[in-house]
C-alpha positions in Angstrom: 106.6 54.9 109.3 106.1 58.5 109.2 106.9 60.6 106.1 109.3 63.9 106.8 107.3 66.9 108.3 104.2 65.2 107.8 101.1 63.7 109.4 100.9 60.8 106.9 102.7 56.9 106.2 104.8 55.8 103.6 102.6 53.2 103.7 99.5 55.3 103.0 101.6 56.9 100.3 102.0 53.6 98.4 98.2 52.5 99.1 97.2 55.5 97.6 99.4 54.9 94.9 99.0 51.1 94.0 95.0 51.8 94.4 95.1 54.8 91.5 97.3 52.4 89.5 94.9 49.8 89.7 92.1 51.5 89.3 93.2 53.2 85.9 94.1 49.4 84.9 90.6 48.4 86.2 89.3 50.7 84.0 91.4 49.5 80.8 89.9 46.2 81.6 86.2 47.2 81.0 87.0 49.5 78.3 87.0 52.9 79.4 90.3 53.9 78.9 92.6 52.7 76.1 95.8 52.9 77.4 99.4 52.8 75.8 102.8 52.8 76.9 103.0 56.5 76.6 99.9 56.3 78.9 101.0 54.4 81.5 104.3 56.4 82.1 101.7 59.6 82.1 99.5 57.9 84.4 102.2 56.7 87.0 104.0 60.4 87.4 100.4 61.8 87.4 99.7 59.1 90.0 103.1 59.6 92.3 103.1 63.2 91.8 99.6 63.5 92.9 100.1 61.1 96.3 103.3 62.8 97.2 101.8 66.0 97.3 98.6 65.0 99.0 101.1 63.6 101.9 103.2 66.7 101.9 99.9 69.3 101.8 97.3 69.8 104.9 95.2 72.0 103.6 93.4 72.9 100.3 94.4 69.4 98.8 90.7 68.6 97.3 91.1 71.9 95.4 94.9 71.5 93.9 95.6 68.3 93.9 92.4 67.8 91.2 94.0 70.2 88.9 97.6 69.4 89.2 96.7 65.6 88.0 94.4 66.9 85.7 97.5 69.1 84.1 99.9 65.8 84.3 97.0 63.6 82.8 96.8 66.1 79.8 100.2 66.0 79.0 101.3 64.2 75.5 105.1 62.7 75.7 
């Protein structure tokens, strides 16, 4: 299933999606991240916002879509 005006899946959209979540809880479980309520909402919008725009961008994604998460991660709710 093709995403509007794009090249890329809905259902490479979600993988990309469930494998970010799961690596950030992968990385709770051995103790390199602490993470929090306020931490998870941060991480899934960083997470979504992030694969949405890497499906809806076809060129310059390895140089923006770094520093848009990066911006989302940093932000404190």
């Amino acid at each position: 299933h093709r995403l509007v005006n794009s090249q890329k899946t809905v259902e490479g959209t979600v993988a990309n999606i469930v494998s970010q979540i799961a690596t950030i809880f992968f990385l709770h479980f051995v103790g390199f991240l602490e993470l929090n309520l306020n931490t998870i909402i941060i991480s899934f919008v960083g997470v979504t916002v992030n694969a949405i725009l890497e499906a809806k961008t076809d060129q310059v994604d390895n140089l923006f879509l770094p520093l848009v998460t990066f911006f989302i991660f940093s932000l404190r709710i």
